[in-house]
C-alpha positions in Angstrom: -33.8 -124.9 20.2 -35.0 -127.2 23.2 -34.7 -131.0 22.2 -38.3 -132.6 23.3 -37.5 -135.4 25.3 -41.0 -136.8 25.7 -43.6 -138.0 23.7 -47.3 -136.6 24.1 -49.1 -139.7 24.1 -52.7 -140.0 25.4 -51.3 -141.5 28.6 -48.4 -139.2 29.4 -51.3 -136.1 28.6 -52.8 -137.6 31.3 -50.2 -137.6 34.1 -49.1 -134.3 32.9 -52.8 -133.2 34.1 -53.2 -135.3 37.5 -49.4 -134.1 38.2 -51.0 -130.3 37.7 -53.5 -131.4 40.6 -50.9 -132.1 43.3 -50.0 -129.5 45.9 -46.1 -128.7 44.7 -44.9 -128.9 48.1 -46.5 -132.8 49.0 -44.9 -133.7 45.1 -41.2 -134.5 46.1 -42.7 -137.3 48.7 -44.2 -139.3 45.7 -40.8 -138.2 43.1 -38.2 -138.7 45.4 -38.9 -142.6 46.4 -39.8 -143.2 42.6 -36.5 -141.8 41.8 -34.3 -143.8 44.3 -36.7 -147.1 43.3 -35.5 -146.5 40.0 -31.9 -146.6 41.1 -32.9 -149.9 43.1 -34.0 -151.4 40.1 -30.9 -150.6 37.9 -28.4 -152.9 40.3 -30.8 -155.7 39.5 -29.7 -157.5 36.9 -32.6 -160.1 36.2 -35.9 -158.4 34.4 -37.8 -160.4 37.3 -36.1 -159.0 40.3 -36.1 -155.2 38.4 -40.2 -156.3 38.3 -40.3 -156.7 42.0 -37.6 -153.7 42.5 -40.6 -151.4 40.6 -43.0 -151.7 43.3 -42.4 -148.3 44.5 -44.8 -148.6 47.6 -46.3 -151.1 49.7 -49.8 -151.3 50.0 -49.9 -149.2 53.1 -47.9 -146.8 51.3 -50.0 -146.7 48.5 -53.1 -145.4 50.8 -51.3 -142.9 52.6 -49.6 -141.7 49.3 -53.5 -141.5 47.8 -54.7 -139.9 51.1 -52.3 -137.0 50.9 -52.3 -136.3 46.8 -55.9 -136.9 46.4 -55.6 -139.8 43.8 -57.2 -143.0 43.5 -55.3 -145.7 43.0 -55.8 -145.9 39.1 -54.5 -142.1 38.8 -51.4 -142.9 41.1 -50.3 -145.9 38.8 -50.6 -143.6 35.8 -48.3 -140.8 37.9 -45.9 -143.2 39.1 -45.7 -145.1 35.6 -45.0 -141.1 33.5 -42.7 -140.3 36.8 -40.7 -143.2 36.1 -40.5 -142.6 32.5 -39.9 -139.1 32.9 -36.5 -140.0 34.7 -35.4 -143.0 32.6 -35.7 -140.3 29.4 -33.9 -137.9 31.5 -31.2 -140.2 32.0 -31.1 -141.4 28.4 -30.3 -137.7 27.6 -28.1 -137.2 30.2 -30.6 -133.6 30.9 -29.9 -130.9 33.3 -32.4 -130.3 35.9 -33.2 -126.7 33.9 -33.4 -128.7 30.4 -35.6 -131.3 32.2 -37.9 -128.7 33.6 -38.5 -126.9 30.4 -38.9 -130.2 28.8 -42.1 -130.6 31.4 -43.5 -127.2 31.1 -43.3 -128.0 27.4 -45.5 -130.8 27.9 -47.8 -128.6 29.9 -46.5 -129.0 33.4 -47.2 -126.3 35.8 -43.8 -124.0 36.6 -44.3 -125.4 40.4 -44.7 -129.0 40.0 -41.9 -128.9 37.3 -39.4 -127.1 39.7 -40.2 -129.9 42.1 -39.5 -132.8 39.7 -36.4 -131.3 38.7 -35.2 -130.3 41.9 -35.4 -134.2 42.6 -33.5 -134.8 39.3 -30.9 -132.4 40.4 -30.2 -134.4 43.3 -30.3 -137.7 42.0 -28.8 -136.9 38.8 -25.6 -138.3 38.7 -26.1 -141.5 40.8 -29.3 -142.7 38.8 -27.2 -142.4 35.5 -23.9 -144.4 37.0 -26.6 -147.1 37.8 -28.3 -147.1 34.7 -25.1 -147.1 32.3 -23.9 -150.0 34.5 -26.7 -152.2 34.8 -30.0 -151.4 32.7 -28.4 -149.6 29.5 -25.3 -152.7 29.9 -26.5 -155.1 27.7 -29.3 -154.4 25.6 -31.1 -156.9 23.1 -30.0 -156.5 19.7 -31.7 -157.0 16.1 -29.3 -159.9 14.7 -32.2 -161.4 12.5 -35.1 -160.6 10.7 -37.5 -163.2 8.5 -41.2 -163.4 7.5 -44.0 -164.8 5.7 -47.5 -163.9 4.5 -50.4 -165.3 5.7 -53.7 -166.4 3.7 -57.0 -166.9 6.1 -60.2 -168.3 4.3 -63.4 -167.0 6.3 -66.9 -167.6 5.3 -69.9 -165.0 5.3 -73.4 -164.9 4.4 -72.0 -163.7 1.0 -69.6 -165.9 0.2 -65.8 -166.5 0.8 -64.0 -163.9 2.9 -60.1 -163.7 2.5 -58.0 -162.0 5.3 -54.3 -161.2 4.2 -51.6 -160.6 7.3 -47.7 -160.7 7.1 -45.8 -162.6 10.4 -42.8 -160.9 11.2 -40.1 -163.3 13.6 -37.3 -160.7 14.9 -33.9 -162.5 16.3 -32.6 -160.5 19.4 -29.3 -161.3 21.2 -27.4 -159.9 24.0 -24.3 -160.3 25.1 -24.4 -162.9 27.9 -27.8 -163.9 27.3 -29.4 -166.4 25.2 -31.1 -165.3 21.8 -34.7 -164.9 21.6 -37.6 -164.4 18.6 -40.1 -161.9 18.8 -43.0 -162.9 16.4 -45.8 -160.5 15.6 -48.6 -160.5 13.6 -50.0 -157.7 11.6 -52.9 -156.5 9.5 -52.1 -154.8 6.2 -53.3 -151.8 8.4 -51.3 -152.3 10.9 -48.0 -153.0 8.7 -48.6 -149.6 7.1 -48.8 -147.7 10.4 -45.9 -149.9 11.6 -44.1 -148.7 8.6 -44.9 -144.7 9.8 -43.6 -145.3 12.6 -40.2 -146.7 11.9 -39.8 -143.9 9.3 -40.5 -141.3 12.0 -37.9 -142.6 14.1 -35.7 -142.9 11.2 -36.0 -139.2 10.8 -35.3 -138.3 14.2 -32.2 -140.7 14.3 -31.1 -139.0 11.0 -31.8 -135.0 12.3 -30.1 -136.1 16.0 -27.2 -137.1 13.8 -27.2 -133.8 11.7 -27.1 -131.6 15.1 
């Protein structure tokens, strides 16, 4: 049974369908310096200078890369932003280049422009997951607290008193070597609920990833 390693958001569905457009042979120009970026990025250890390290192209680059793939500039940040996340998830499961390019055809990827990717994959494999054990994956931020409150906001209408309920979540994170942080969000009773989903889902997948 194949393990999906990506998920079909709106986004990705997207840069599945502009990746179909690209001639198969011009693909490995645009894969291939994403990839090595990638590997760029992971020796930095600073989030700013793996910010800077992202910028795949310059903006020269950036023109001849849209020139030759027939993309606008809107369509190659979506392709370069699902390239780079199609790597980083390929690392995180450590996926052969065959498991990787059944992974993409899954997703809808045409058989050509999947071969490509993971042809890159295949030769990039190894080094791009040293690089990301050593530095990106090091030291990551931790759940070490977790407090809230609820929120009351009066509102007034045409009809009277409006009351708008919310719950304010702060989350402590700590690394090693770093100093702590607090994440504070606001939500909705909406949004709670679908927050809720969603952490349930990934509870199942933790819990059937554990089971295998």
């Amino acid at each position: 049974q194949l393990t999906i390693m990506f998920t079909a958001t709106k986004r990705f569905k997207q840069a599945v369908q502009l990746l179909n457009r690209v001639d198969s042979k011009k693909l490995p120009v645009l894969v291939d310096r994403i990839v090595l970026t990638l590997k760029d990025a992971a020796k930095n250890e600073s989030k700013k200078q793996q910010s800077e390290s992202l910028e795949a192209f310059t903006e020269d680059e950036q023109a001849q890369i849209k020139k030759l793939l027939g993309l606008s500039q809107a369509e190659l940040d979506t392709v370069i932003e699902a390239t780079s996340y199609i790597f980083e998830r390929a690392a995180y499961h450590s996926a052969g280049a065959g498991k990787l390019k059944s992974n993409l055809e899954e997703m809808g990827l045409e058989s050509d422009q999947a071969t490509a990717v993971a042809k890159c994959w295949h030769g990039n494999k190894e080094g791009f997951i040293a690089e990301m054990a050593n530095h990106s994956m090091g030291a990551p931020q931790v759940l070490d607290s977790i407090d809230w409150r609820l929120q009351l906001t009066m509102g007034q209408q045409s009809q009277g008193q409006t009351k708008e309920l919310s719950a304010v979540i702060n989350l402590g994170l700590a690394s090693d070597g770093g100093e702590a942080e607090t994440l504070t969000a606001e939500f909705s009773p909406e949004q709670l609920t679908k927050f809720y989903d969603q952490i349930e889902l990934l509870q199942k997948q933790l819990d059937s990833m554990s089971n295998n």
